[in-house]
C-alpha positions, -999 to +999 in steps of 0.1 A: -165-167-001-167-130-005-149-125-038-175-151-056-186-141-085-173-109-083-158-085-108-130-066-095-106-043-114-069-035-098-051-011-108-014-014-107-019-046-112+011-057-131+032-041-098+044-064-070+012-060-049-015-063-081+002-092-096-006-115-062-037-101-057-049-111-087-039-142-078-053-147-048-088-131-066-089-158-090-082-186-059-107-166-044-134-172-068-135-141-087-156-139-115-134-116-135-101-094-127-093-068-149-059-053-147-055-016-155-019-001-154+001+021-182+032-008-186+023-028-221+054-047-219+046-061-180+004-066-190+026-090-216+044-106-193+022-112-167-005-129-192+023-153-201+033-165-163-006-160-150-032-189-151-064-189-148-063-165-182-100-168-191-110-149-158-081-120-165-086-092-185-057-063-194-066-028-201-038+001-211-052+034-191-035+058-168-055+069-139-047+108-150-073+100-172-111+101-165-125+083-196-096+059-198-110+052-162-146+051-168-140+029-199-121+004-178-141+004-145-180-007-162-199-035-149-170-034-118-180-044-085-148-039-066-118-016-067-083-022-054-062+009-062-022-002-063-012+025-090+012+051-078+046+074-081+057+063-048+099+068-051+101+091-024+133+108-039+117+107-074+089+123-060+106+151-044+119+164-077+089+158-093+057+170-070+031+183-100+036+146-114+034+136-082+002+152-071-011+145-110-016+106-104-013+104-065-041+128-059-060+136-094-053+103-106-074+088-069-100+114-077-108+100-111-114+070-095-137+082-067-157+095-097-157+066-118-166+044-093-193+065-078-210+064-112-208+032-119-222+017-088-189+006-073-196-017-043-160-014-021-129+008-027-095+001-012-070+022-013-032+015-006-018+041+014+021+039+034+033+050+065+052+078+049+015+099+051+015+101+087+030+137+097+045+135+064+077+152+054+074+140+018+060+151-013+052+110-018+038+113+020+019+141+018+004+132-018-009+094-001-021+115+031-045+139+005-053+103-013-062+091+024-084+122+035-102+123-007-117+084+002-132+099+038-146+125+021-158+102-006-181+085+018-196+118+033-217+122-006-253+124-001-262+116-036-271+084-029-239+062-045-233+030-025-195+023-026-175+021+003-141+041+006-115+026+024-076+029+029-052+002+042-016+016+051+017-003+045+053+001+059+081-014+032+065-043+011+098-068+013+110-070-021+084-050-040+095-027-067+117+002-053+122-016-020+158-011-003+162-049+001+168-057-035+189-030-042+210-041-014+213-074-026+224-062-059+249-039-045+256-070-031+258-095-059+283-073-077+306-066-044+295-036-026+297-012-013+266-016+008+253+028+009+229+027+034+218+064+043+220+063+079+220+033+096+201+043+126+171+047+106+142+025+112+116+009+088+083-012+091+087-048+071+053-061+058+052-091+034+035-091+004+012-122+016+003-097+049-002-066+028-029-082-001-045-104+031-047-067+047-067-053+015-087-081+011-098-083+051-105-046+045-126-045+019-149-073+039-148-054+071-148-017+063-176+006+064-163+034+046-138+059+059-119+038+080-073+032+074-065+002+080-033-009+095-016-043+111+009-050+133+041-050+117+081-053+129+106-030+121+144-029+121+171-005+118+186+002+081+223-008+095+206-042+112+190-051+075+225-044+063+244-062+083+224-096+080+222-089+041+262-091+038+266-118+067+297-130+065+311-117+032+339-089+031+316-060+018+319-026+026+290-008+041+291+029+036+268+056+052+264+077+025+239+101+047+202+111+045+185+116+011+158+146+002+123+137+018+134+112+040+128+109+077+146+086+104+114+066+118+080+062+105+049+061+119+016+039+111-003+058+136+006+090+147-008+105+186-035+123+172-050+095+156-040+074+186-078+084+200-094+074+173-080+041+167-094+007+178-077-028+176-093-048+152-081-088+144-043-086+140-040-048+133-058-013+141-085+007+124-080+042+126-118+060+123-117+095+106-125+126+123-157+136+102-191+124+114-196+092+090-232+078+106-223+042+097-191+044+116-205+051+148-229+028+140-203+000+136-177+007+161-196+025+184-175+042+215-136+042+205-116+037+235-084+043+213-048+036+221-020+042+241+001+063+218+018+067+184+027+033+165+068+041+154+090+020+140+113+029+165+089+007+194+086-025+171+121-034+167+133-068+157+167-086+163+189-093+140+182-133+145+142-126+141+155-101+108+176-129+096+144-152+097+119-129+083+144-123+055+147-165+044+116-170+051+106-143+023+138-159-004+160-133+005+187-148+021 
């Protein structure tokens, strides 16, 4: 298998998506996983409810900092980069922190990895880079463009820069569905912003199978992206509360937010090329070994939105048990 033997380090790791890809690394065959994230008191608590401890290593670092980076990241053959700020209101009134581990913080990596002979580099991006409106957004879309541009050095280093790009990971930390359900739990009201926004829905299963294909399948430069559903915020509302008397209140639009999101917008629409379940979207710059893999792209029709993917509520209702959410 291709994660044999190998040494990967995640960063985020103790975060919704790092702690099951670690677990799927170790399933996987991994020779080591080492776990890099600020969060003591989580690196605690994961080594208590992960097995396969003699395989998982936990190092304190924040990805502001190069040596902490360097330090962590020897003898590593493969780099899945989780850590963020991503609260996209939280990152409106805070841009300079923002930018300091979104965009610095990624270019520490590139170095580190670079220098020590990093073999593959993924990335996770969101939707909210595309035409972004955000400080989050437009701090992921920098992150995006950094990893192309990583692969463009002629010195001679052999890792591969990839993204992948995620709508809402159900349930992760700072998704809307568990702080409807607690809104929920203690009787409402429900304050959904405007409930004829739309959002993508990616499980967590989908968006660590996503990372994983793309670090066997890219060739450096390349966002990855799969075919997701989406709903509208009053839709997830509704089947949240079912048939309980709760209130739900439209409290209106918050700072950075937009109504519908995009995973591909129409100028990358060109560029793009179906690939398995999903897209890959090629960068504009001349990368030899992506023409060299994919060749003539024939692109496609248009933007991907949220507002063309739309489930029902009955298809909502079972994406939602079948995740342990209703």
């Amino acid at each position: 298998m291709y994660f044999d033997h190998k040494r990967v380090l995640v960063t985020g790791g103790t975060g919704s998506f790092g702690q099951l890809a670690v677990r799927r690394l170790l399933e996987m065959g991994a020779k080591e996983v080492r776990v890099f994230s600020r969060d003591e008191k989580k690196q605690w608590e994961m080594v208590q409810n992960l097995p396969g401890k003699g395989r998982v290593s936990y190092v304190i670092g924040d990805i502001r900092n190069l040596e902490s980076v360097r330090a962590a990241i020897q003898d590593i053959e493969m780099v899945f980069h989780a850590a963020a700020l991503k609260y996209v209101p939280k990152c409106e009134f805070n841009v300079y922190e923002t930018v300091l581990t979104n965009v610095i913080g990624t270019a520490n990596l590139v170095k580190a990895s670079k220098e020590a002979s990093v073999g593959v580099f993924v990335a996770l991006s969101t939707d909210k880079a595309v035409l972004p409106v955000n400080a989050y957004g437009m701090s992921k879309a920098l992150m995006e463009r950094l990893l192309i541009n990583a692969n463009m050095d002629l010195g001679g280093f052999p890792t591969r820069f990839i993204s992948v790009r995620y709508g809402n990971v159900i349930g992760s930390s700072g998704s809307v569905i568990p702080f409807f359900k607690k809104q929920i739990d203690v009787g409402g009201p429900v304050t959904v912003t405007n409930p004829e926004m739309t959002r993508f829905w990616f499980t967590l299963d989908r968006a660590v199978a996503l990372a994983f294909n793309a670090a066997i399948l890219g060739v450096g430069g390349e966002v990855f992206v799969s075919k997701i559903p989406s709903s509208t915020l009053g839709d997830l509302a509704a089947v949240l509360v079912g048939d309980q008397d709760i209130e739900i209140k439209v409290i209106g639009t918050r700072p950075g937010e937009k109504v519908h999101e995009l995973l591909i917008s129409e100028n990358e629409a060109h560029r793009t090329t179906e690939i398995m379940d999903g897209f890959a979207i090629l960068p504009q710059l001349p990368l030899p070994a992506i023409g060299a893999s994919y060749g003539e792209c024939e692109g496609i029709a248009g933007a991907y939105s949220s507002r063309d993917t739309l489930m029902s509520r009955k298809e909502l209702s079972e994406l939602l048990a079948q995740e342990g959410w209703l």
